[in-house]
N, C-alpha and C positions, 0 to 999 in steps of 0.2 A: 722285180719285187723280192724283197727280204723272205729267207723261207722261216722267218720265223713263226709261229703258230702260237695265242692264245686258243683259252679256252674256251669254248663257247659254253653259254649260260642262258639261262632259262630267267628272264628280266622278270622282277617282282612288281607291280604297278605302283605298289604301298610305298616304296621308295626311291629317291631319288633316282635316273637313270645315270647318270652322269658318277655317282660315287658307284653303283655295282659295276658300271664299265672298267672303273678306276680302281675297285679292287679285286677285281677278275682278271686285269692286267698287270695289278700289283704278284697277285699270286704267281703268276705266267714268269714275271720276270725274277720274281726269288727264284724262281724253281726250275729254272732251266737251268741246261746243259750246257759247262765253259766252252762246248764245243759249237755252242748257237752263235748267231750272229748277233753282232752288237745293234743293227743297224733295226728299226719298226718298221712295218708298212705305213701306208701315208696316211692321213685323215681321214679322208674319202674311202682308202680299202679297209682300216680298222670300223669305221663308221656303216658298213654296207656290211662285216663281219660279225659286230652284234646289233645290226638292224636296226641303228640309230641314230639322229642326224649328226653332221660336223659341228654342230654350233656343242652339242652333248657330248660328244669324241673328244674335241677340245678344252672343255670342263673338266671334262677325266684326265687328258695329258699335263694341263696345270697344274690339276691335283698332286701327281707323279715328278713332275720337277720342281713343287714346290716343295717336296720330300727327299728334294737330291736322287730320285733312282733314274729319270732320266734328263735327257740336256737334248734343247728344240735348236736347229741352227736352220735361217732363211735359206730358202732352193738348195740347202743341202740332206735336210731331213731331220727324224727324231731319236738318236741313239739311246742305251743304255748305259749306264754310268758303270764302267766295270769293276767298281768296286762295292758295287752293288748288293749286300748280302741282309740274311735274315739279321736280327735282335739275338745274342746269347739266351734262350730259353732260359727261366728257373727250373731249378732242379732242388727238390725235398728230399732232406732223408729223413726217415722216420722210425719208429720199431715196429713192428712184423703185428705184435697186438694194435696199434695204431692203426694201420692201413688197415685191418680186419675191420673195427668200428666204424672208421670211414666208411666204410663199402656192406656195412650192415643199416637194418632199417627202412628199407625199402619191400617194396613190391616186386616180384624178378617174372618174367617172360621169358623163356627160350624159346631162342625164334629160330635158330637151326644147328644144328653139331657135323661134324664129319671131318673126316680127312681133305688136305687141299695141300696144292705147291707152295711153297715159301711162298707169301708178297713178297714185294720188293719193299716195301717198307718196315719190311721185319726182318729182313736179309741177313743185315749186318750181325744180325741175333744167333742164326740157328747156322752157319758159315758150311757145318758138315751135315747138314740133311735136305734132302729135296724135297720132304713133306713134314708138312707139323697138322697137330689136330687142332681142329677151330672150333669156337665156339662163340656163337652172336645173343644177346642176352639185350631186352629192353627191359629199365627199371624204372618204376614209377613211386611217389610219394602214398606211402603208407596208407595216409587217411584220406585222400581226393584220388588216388589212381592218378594223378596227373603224372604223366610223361616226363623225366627229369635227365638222365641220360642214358645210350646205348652202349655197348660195350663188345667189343671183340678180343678173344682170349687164344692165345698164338701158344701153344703147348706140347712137349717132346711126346711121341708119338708112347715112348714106354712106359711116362706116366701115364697119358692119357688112358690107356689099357688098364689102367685102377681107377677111373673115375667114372663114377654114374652119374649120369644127367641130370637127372631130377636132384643131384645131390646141389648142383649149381641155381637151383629155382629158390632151396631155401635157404645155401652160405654163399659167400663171398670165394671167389677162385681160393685167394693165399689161404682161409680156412681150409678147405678140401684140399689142396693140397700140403699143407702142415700136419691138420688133424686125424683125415682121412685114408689120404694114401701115405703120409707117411715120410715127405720127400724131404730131403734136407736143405732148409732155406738155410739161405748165411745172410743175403742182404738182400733190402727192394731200393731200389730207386727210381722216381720219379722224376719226368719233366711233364710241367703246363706249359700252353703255347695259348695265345690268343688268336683265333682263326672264325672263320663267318661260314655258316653253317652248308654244306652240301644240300645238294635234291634229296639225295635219302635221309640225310640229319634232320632236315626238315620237314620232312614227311613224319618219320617215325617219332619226333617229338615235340610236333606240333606247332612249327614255330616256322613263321615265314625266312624263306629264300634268304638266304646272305647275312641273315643274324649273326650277331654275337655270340661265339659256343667257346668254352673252355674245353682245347683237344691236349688230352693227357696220355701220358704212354709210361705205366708201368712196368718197369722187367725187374723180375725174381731173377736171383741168381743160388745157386747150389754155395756151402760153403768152399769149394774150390773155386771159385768165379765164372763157374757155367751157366748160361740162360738156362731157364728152365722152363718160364712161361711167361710172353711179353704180352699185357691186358694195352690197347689203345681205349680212349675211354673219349665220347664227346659225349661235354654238359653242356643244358643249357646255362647261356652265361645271366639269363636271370632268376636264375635259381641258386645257384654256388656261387662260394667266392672260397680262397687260399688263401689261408694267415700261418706267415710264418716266425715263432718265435728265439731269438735268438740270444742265448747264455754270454754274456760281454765279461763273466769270471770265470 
């Protein structure tokens, strides 16, 4: 057997099983390691992996070769296609007041602060520290409280040392740190990605298993092209939508 490993997932009843196999494998396969093996386990061990029949396994592999990521061949098996990669992200750029409005207007929760090790998904950000300051914030719509997105804020440990908490319940990060502490932005950049929502995205905003969420990842940069604080941000994707306007003079 393949030591490849999908994820395992917590199946939603509400929908199909056949497309949450298919893109809980989809994920598996963007997001491995060139070091993984090309090769799947077989019907029967994918199908007994997320507790579901072969007739539903096979729904899902269709799915996946019928999107080119992978290629079924008789008694030899079902590899992935090794050219196999994510969609180029969009990527916004905006002014510093802009994002600030963006991310004003809401309701804000702080649901926990502290010190923690680099993720690995913020790595490539902070390359000379082995701790940055965290900060986990739920925002909700002004006038219903409803739940809209959460937000994790990845920030240099020596700002962080000028930011008061509560100062994040009533502005936006890039405010506090523009206005507050003082810190020298030069540029934000933005990417949205289209991705289906985690157990905790869907806990925390209400919203069944493997939904639609817009997952955003903002980094401020200092004007010398230093990170200084990278916001990952998941929206509900029926909530938001991204328009981007474009000067053709």
């Amino acid at each position: 057997m393949t030591s490849f490993a999908p994820d395992s997932i917590v199946l939603n009843r509400k929908l199909p099983l056949w497309y949450q196999v298919s893109q809980s494998l989809r994920a598996s396969i963007l997001g491995r390691s060139p070091r993984d093996p090309l090769r799947l386990p077989t019907e029967e061990q994918l199908a007994g992996h997320y507790g579901v029949s072969v007739l539903t396994m096979r729904q899902a592999l269709k799915e996946l070769e019928d999107e080119g990521l992978i290629t079924r061949h008789r008694r030899r098996g079902t590899f992935i296609e090794p050219t196999a990669q994510r969609g180029a992200p969009v990527r916004l750029l905006g002014s510093v007041d802009a994002i600030v409005a963006q991310q004003s207007g809401m309701v804000t929760q702080l649901l926990s602060h502290g010190g923690a090790e680099v993720p690995a998904e913020v790595a490539e950000y902070f390359p000379d520290l082995a701790e940055v300051a965290t900060y986990h914030r739920l925002r909700g719509d002004e006038k219903t409280g409803e739940p809209t997105n959460h937000a994790r804020n990845y920030v240099r440990p020596e700002l962080a040392a000028a930011i008061d908490p509560q100062d994040l319940v009533r502005w936006p990060m890039t405010k506090v740190l523009r206005d507050v502490v003082g810190a020298d932005i030069g540029r934000i950049t933005d990417t949205v990605e289209a991705r289906l929502a985690d157990p905790e995205t869907a806990r925390l905003l209400a919203v069944p298993l493997l939904s639609p969420i817009l997952h955003y990842t903002g980094v401020t940069y200092d004007s010398a092209g230093r990170p200084l604080d990278v916001a990952v941000i998941h929206y509900r994707g029926d909530r938001f939508s991204f328009t981007v306007t474009l000067d053709a003079h």
